[in-house]
C-alpha positions in Angstrom: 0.0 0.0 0.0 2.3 2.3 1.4 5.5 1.3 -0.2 3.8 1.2 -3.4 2.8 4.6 -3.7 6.1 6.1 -2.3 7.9 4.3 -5.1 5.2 5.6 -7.5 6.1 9.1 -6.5 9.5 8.5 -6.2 9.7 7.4 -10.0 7.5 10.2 -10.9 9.8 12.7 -9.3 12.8 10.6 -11.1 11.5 10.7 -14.5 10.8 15.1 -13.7 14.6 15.4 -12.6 15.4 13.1 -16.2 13.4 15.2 -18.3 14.5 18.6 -16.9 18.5 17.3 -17.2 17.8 16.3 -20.5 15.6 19.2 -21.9 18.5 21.5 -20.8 21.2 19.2 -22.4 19.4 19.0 -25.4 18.5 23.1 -25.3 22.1 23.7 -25.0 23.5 21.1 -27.7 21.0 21.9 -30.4 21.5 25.7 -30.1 25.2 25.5 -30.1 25.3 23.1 -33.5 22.9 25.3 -35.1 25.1 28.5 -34.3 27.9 26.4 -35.2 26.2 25.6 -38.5 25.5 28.9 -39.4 28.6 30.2 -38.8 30.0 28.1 -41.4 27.5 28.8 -43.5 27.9 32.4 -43.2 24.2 33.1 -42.6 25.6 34.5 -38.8 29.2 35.8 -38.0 29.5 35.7 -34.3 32.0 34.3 -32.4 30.3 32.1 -29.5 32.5 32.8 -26.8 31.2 36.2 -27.1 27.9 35.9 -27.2 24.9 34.5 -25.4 22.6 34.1 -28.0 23.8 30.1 -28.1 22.6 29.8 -24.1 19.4 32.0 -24.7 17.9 30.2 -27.6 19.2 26.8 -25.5 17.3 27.9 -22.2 14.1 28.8 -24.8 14.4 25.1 -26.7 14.5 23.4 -23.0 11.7 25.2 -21.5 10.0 24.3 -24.6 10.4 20.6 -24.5 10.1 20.7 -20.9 7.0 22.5 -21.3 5.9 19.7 -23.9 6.9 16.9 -21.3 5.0 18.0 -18.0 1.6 19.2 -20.5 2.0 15.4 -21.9 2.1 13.7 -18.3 5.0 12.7 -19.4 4.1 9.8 -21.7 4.6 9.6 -25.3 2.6 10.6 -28.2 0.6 7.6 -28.8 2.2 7.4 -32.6 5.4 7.0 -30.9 4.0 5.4 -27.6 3.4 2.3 -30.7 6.7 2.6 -32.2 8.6 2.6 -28.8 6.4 0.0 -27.2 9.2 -2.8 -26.9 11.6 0.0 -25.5 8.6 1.1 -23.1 8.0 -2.2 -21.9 11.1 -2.9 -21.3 11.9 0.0 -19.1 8.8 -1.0 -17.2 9.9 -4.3 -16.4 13.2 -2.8 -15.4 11.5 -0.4 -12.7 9.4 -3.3 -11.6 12.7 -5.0 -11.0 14.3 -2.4 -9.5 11.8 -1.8 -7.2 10.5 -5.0 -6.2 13.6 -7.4 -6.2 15.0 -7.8 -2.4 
């Protein structure tokens, strides 16, 4: 009863502190590359130590897909939820194992 529902909540707050690592990571990686990219491409000519335009569009992209994470309950679109469902399941056995083996 008890246990069950603490480890329910614990998960939940797990999979919060995953997504919010990795909408930041993500944020930060895909703005650099494209301000890398464009540099090469000439479209932009900034240098990105001196700017912050690579963290400030990074920061924007993960509070987007953060956003898009927590207003989805955190559960894939169901197009994908069918795609990734051997992945899914598997990840579901492997919390059940985690938190039920002694």
């Amino acid at each position: 009863g008890c246990k069950a529902a603490a480890f329910s909540v614990a998960w939940f707050i797990q999979r919060v502190i995953s997504a919010t690592h990795s909408a930041v990571l993500g944020g930060l990686l895909a703005s650099r590359h494209l301000l890398k990219f464009a540099n090469e491409r000439g479209i932009l000519t900034i240098d990105e130590a001196d700017t912050l335009l690579d963290e400030a569009a990074g920061w924007g992209l993960a509070a987007a897909g953060l956003y898009f994470q927590l207003s989805h309950h955190m559960q894939l679109p169901t197009w994908l939820a069918i795609v990734l469902f051997p992945f899914s399941a598997l990840e579901t056995l492997l919390q059940w194992m985690v938190t039920w083996s002694k």
